[in-house]
Z-matrix of the N, CA and C atoms (Angstrom, degrees):
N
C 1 1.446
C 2 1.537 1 107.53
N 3 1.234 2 127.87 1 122.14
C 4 1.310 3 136.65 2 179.31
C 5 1.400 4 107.56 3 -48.88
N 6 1.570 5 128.78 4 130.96
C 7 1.201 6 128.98 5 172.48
C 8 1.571 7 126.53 6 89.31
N 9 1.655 8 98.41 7 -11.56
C 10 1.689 9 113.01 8 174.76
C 11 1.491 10 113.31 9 -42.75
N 12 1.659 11 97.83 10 -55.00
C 13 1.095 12 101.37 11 -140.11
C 14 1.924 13 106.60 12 -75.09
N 15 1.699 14 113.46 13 -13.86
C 16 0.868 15 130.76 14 -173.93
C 17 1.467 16 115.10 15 -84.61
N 18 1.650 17 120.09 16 -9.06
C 19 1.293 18 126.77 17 -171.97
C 20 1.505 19 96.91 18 -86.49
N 21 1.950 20 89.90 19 -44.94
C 22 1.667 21 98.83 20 -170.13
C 23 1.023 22 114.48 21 -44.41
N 24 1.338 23 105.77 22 -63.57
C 25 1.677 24 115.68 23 -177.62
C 26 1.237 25 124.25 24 -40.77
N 27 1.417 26 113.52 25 -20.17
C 28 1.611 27 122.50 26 -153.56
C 29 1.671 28 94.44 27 -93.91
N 30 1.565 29 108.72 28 -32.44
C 31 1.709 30 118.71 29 -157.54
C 32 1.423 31 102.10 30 -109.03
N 33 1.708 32 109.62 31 11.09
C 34 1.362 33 124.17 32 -170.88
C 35 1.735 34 127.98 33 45.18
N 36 1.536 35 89.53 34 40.37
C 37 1.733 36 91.23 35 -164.42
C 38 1.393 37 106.59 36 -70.05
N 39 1.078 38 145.77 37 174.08
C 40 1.337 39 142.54 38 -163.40
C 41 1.478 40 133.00 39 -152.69
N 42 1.316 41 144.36 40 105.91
C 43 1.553 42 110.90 41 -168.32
C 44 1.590 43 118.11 42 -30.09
N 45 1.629 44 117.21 43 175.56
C 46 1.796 45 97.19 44 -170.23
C 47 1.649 46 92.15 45 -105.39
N 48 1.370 47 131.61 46 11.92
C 49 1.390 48 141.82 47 -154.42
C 50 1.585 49 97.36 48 -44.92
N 51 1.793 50 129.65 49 167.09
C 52 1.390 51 133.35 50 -144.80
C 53 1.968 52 78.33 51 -100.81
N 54 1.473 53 112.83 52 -47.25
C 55 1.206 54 129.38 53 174.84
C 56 1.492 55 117.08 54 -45.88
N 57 1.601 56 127.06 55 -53.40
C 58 1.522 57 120.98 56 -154.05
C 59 1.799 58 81.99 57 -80.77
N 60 1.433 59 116.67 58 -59.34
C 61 1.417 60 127.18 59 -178.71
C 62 1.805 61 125.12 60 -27.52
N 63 1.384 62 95.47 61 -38.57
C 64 1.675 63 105.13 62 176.27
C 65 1.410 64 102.91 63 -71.43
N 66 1.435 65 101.04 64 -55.46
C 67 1.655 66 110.96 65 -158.70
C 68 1.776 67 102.88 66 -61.87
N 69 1.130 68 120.77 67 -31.60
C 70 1.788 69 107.94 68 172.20
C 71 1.370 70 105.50 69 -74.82
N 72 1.683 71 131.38 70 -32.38
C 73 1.071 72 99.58 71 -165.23
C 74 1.755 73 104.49 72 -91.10
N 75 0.711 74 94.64 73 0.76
C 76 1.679 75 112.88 74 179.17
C 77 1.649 76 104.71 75 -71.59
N 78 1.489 77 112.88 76 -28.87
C 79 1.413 78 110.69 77 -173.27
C 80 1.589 79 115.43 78 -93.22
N 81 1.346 80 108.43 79 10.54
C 82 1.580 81 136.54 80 -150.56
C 83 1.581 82 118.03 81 28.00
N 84 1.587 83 96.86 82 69.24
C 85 2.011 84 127.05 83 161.82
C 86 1.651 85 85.97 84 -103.32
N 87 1.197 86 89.36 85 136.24
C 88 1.614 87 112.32 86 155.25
C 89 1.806 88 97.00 87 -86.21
N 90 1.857 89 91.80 88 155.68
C 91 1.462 90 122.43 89 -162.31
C 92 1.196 91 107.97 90 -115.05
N 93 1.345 92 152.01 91 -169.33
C 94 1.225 93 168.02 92 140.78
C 95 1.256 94 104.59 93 -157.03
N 96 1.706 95 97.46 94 109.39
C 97 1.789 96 109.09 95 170.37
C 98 1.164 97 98.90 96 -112.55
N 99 1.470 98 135.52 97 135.84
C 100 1.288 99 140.38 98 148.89
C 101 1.678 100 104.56 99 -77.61
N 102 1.219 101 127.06 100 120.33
C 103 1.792 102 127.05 101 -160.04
C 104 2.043 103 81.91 102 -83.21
N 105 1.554 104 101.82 103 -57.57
C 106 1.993 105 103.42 104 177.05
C 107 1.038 106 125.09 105 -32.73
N 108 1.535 107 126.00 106 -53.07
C 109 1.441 108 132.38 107 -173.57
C 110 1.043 109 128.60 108 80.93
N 111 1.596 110 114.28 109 -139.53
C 112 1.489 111 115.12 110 173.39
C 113 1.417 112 115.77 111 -78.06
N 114 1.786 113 105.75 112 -42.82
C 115 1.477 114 120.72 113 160.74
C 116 1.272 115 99.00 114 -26.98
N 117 1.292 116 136.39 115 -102.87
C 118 1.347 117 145.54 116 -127.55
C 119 1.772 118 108.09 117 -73.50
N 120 1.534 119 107.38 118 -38.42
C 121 1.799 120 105.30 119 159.09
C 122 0.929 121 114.70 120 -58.41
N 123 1.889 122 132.07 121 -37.50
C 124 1.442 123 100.87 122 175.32
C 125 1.529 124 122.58 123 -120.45
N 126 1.488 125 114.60 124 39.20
C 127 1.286 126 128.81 125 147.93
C 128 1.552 127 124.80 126 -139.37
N 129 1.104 128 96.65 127 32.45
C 130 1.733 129 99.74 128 160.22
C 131 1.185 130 120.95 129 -82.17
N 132 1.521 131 135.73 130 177.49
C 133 1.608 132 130.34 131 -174.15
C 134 1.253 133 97.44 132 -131.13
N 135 1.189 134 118.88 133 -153.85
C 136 1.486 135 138.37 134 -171.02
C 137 1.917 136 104.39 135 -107.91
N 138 1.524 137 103.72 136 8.07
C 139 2.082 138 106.09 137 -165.71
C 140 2.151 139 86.11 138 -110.67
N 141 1.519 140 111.68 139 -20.93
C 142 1.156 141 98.00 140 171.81
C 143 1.215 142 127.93 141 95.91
N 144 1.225 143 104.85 142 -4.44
C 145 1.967 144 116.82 143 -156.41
C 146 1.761 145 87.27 144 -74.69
N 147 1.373 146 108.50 145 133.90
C 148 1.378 147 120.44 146 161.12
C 149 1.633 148 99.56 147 -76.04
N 150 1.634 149 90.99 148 146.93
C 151 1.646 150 125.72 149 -157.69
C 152 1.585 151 95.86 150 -116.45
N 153 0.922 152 152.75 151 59.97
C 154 1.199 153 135.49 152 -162.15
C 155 1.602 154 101.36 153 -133.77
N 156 1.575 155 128.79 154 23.59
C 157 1.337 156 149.97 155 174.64
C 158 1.527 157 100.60 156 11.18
N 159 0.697 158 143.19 157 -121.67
C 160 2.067 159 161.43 158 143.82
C 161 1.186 160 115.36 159 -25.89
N 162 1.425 161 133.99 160 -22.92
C 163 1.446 162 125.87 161 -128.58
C 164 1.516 163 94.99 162 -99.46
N 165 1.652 164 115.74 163 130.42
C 166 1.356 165 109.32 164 -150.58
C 167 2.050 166 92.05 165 -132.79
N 168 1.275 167 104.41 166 -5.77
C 169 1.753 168 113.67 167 -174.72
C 170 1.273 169 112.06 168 -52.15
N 171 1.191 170 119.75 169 -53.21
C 172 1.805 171 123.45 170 -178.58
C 173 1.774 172 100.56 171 -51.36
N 174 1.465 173 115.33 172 -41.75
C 175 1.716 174 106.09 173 -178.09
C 176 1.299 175 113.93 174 -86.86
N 177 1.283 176 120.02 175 -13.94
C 178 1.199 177 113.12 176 -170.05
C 179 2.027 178 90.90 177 -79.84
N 180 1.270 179 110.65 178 -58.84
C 181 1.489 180 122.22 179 -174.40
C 182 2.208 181 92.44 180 -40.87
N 183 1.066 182 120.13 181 -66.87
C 184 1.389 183 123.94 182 -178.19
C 185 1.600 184 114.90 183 -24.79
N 186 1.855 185 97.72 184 -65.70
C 187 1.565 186 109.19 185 167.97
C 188 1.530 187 132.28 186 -60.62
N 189 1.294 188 120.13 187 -21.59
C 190 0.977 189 140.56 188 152.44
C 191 1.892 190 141.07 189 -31.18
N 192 1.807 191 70.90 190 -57.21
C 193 1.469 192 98.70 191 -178.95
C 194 1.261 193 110.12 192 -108.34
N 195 1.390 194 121.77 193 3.49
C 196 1.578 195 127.38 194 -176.80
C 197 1.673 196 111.62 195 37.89
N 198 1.228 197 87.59 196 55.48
C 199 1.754 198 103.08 197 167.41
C 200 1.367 199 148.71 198 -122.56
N 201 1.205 200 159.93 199 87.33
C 202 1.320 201 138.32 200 -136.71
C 203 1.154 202 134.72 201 -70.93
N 204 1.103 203 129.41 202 139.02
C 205 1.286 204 134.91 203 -173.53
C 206 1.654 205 123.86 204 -74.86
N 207 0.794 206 118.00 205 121.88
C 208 1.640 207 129.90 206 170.15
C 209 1.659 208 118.91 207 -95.88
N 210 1.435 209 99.54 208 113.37
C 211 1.664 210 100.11 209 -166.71
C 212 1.944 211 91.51 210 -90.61
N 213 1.151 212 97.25 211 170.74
C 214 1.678 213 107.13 212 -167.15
C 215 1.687 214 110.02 213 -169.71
N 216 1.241 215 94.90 214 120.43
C 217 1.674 216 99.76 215 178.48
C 218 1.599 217 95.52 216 -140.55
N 219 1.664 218 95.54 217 148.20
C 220 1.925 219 137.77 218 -179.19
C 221 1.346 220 104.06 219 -85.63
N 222 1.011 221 125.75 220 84.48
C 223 1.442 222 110.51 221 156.77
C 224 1.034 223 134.90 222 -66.30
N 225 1.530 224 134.58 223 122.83
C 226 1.169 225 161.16 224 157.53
C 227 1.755 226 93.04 225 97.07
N 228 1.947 227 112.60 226 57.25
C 229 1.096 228 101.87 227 173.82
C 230 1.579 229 119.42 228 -87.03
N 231 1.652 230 102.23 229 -26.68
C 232 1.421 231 102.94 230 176.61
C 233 1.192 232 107.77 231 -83.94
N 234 1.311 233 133.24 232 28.52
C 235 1.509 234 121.47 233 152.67
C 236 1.374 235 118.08 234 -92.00
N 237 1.623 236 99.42 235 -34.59
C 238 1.788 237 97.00 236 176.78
C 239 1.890 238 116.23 237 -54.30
N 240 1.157 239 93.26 238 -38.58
C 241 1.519 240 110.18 239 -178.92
C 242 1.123 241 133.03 240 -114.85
N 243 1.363 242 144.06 241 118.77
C 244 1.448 243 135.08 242 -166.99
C 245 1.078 244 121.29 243 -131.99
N 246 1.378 245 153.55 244 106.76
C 247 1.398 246 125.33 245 160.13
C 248 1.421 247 124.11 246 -76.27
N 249 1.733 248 94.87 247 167.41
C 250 1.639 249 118.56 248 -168.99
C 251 1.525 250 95.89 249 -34.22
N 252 1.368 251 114.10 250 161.26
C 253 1.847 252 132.57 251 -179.35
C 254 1.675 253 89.29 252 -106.11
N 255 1.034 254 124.96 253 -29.43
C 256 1.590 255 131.59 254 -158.39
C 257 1.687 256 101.95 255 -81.55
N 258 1.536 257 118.43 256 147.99
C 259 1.185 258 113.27 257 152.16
C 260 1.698 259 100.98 258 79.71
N 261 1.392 260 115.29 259 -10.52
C 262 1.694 261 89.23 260 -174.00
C 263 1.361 262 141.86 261 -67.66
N 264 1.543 263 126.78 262 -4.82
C 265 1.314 264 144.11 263 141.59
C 266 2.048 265 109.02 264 -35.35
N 267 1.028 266 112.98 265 -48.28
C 268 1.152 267 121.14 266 -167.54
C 269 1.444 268 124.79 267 -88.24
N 270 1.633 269 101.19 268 -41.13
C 271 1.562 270 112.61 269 150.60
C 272 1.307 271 147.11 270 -41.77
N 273 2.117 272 92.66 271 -48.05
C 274 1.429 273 107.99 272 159.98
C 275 1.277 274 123.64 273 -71.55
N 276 1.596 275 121.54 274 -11.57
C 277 1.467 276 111.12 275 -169.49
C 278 1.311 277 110.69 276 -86.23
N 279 1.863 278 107.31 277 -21.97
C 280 1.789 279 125.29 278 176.36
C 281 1.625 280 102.57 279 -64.69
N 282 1.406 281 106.04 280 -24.80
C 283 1.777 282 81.80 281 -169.90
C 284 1.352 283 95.63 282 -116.32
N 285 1.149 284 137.25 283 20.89
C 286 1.671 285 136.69 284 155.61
C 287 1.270 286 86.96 285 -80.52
N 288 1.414 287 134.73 286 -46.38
C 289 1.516 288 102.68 287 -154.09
C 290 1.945 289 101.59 288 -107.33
N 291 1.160 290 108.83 289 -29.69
C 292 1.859 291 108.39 290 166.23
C 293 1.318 292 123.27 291 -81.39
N 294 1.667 293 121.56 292 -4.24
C 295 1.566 294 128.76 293 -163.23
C 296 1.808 295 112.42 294 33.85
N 297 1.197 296 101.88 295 13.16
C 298 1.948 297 103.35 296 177.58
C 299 1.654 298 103.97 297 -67.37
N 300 1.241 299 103.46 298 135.50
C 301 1.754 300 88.07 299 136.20
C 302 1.633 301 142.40 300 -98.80
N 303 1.372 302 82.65 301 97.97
C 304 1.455 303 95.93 302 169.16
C 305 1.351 304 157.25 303 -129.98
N 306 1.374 305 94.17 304 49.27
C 307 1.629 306 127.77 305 171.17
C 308 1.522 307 98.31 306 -95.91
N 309 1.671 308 79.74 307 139.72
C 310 1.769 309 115.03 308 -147.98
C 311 1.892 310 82.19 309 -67.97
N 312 0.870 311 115.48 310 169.69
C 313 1.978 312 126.43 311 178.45
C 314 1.611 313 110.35 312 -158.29
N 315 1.788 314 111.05 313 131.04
C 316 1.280 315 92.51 314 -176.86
C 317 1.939 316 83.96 315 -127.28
N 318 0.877 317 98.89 316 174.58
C 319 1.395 318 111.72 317 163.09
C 320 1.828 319 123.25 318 143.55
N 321 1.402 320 87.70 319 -108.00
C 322 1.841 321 89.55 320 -178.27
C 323 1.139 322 113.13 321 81.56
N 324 1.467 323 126.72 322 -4.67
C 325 1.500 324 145.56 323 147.26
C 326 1.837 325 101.77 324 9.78
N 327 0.808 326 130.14 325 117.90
C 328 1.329 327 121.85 326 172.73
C 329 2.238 328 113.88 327 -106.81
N 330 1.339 329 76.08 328 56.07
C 331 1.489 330 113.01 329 172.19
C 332 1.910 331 115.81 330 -59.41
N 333 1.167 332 96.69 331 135.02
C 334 1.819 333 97.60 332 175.69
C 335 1.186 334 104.07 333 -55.65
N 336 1.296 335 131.30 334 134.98
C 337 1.624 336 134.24 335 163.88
C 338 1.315 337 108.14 336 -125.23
N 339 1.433 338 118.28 337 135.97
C 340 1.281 339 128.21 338 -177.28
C 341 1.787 340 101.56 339 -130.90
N 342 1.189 341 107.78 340 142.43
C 343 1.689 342 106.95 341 -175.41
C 344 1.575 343 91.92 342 -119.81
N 345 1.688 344 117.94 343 132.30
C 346 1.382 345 118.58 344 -176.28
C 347 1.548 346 112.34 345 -104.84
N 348 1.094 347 144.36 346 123.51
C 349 1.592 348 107.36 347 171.21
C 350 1.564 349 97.29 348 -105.74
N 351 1.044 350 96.43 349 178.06
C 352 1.872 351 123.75 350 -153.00
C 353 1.718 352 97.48 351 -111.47
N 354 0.910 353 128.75 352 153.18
C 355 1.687 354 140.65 353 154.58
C 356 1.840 355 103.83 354 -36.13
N 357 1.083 356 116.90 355 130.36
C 358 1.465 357 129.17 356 -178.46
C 359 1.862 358 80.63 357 -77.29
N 360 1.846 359 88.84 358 137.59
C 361 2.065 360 104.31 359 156.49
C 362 1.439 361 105.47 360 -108.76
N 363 1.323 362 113.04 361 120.92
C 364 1.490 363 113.95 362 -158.70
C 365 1.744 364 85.59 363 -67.65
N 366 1.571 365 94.84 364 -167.98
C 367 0.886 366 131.22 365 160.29
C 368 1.871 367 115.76 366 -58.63
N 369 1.607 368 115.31 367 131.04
C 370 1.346 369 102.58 368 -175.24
C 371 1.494 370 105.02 369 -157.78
N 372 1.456 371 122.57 370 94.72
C 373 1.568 372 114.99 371 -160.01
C 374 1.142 373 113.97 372 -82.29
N 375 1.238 374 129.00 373 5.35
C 376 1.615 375 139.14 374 163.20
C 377 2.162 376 104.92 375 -77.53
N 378 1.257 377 111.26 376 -3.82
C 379 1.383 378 117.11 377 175.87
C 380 1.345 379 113.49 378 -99.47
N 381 1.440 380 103.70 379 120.45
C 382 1.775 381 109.34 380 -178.98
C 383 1.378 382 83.50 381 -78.34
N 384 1.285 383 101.99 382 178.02
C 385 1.667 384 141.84 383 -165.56
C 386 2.217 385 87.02 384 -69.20
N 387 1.069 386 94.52 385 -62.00
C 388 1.771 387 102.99 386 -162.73
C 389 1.508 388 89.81 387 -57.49
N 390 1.319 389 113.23 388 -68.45
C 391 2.028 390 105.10 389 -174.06
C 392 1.527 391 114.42 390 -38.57
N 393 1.595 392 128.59 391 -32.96
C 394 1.558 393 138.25 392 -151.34
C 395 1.849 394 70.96 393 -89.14
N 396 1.395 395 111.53 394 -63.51
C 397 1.628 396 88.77 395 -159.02
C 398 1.696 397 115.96 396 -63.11
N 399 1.287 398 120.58 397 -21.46
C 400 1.474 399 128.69 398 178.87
C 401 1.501 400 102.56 399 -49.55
N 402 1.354 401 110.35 400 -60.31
C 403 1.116 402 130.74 401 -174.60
C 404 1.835 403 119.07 402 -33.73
N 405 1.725 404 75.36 403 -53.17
C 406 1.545 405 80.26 404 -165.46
C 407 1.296 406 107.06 405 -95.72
N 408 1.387 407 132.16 406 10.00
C 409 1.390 408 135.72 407 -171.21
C 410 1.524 409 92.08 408 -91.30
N 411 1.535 410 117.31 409 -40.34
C 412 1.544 411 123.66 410 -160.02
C 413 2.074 412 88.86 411 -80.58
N 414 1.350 413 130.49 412 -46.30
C 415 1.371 414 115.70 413 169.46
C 416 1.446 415 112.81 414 -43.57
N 417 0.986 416 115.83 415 -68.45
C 418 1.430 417 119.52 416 -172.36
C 419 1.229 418 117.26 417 -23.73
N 420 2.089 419 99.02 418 -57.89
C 421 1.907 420 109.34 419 -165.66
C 422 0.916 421 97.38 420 -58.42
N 423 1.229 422 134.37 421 -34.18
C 424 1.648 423 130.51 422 -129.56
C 425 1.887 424 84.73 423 -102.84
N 426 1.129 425 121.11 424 -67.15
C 427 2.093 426 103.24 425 161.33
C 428 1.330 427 112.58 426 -30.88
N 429 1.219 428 115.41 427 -19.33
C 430 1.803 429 98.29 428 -156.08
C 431 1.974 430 89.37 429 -101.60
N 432 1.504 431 109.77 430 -38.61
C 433 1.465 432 119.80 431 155.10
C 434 1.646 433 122.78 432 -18.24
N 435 1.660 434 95.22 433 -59.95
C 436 1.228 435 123.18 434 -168.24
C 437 1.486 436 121.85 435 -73.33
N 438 1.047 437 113.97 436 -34.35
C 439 1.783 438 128.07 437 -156.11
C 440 1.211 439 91.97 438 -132.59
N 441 1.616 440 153.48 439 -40.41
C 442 1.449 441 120.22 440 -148.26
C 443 1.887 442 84.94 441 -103.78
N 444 1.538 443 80.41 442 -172.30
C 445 1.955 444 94.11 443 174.60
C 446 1.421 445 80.92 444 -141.62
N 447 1.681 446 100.69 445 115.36
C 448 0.784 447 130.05 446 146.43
C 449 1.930 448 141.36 447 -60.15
N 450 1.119 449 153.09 448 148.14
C 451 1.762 450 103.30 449 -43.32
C 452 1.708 451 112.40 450 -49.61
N 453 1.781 452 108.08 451 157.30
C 454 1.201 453 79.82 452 178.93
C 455 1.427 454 118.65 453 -107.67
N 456 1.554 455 132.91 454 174.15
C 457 1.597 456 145.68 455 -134.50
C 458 1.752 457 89.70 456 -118.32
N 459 1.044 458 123.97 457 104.45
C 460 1.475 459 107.31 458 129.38
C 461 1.673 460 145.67 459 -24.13
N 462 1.406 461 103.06 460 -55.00
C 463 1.229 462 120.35 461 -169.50
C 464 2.096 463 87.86 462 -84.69
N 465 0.674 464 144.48 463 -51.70
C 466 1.083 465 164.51 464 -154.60
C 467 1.874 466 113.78 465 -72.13
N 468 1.389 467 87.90 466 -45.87
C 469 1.403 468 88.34 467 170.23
C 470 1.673 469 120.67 468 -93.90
N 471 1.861 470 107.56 469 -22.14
C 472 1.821 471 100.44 470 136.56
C 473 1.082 472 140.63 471 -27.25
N 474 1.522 473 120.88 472 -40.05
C 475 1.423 474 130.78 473 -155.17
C 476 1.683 475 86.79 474 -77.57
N 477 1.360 476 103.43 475 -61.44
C 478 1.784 477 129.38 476 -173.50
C 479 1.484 478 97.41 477 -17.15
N 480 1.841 479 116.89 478 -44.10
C 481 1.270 480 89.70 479 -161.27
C 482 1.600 481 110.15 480 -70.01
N 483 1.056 482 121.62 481 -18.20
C 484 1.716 483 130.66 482 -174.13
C 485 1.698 484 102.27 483 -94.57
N 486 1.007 485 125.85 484 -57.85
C 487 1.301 486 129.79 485 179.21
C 488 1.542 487 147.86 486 -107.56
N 489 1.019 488 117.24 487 111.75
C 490 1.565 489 128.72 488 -161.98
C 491 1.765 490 105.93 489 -49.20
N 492 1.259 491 137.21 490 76.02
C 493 1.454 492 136.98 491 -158.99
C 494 1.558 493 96.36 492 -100.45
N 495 1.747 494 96.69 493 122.16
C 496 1.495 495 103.56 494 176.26
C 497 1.665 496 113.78 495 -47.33
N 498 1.438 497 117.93 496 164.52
C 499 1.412 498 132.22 497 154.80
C 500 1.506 499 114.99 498 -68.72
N 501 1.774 500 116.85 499 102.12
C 502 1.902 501 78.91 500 144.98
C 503 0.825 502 147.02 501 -88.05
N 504 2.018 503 116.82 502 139.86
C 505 1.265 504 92.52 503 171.06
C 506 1.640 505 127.37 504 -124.26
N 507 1.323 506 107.80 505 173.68
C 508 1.597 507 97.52 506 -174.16
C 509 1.580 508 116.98 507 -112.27
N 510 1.825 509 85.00 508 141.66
C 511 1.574 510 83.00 509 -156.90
C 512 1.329 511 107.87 510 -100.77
């Protein structure tokens, strides 16, 4: 795509390689890995469940670099943004086999967003790669537990920007 490569550069996006990932945090740069990806932006729902099937790179890069991890969740991010409900059998089969994203997205919702971060899990070299991601999958839910409203509202997280609207929760 004409001009990618100049945005990238600009927003410092990076291949996600186990190698480039150590070596910044190794140089002490802070990181931002999304472990979900493109997968999980364009098949997540409004219930929130992290998508992150196998994907073990963000812990391995952590252990690597003997660094701790900081879990971090958007509230009411999949409201700003959504893709199509239609077709998703067919969508997913385009990006198993093209890895594009290209499921249709509408939104731009100008929705309250709040970004939470979570308690840092230090560094712990007795932690394989699979325990570091367990770990941090269960921080995450438990922010996402905490802060979102589940399913989440479009219309609802509009209000947010004017009005402080309790959580429900279920007991």
């Amino acid at each position: 795509m004409p001009g990618f490569s100049i945005i990238s550069e600009g927003l410092k996006v990076i291949p996600g390689t186990i190698q480039t990932c150590s070596s910044i945090l190794k140089e002490n740069n802070l990181l931002a890995i999304s472990p979900g990806g493109v997968y999980e932006a364009q098949f997540g729902n409004a219930y929130y469940r992290l998508m992150w099937k196998k994907r073990l790179g963000f812990a391995k890069v952590a252990l690597d670099a003997k660094v701790p991890v900081i879990p971090m969740f958007t509230e009411n991010l999949r409201e700003a943004f959504r893709s199509v409900g239609f077709g998703k059998r067919l969508w997913l089969k385009l990006y198993t086999v093209t890895r594009l994203p290209i499921v249709p997205i509408y939104g731009g919702f100008p929705v309250k967003l709040r970004t939470h971060i979570g308690k840092p899990i230090p560094y712990n070299s007795a932690l394989t790669a699979e325990q570091l991601q367990i770990k941090v999958a269960r921080a995450i839910e438990d922010l996402i537990e905490e802060h979102q409203r589940i399913p989440g509202s479009i219309l609802l997280a509009l209000l947010e920007r004017v009005f402080q609207l309790p959580k429900k929760r279920v007991i």
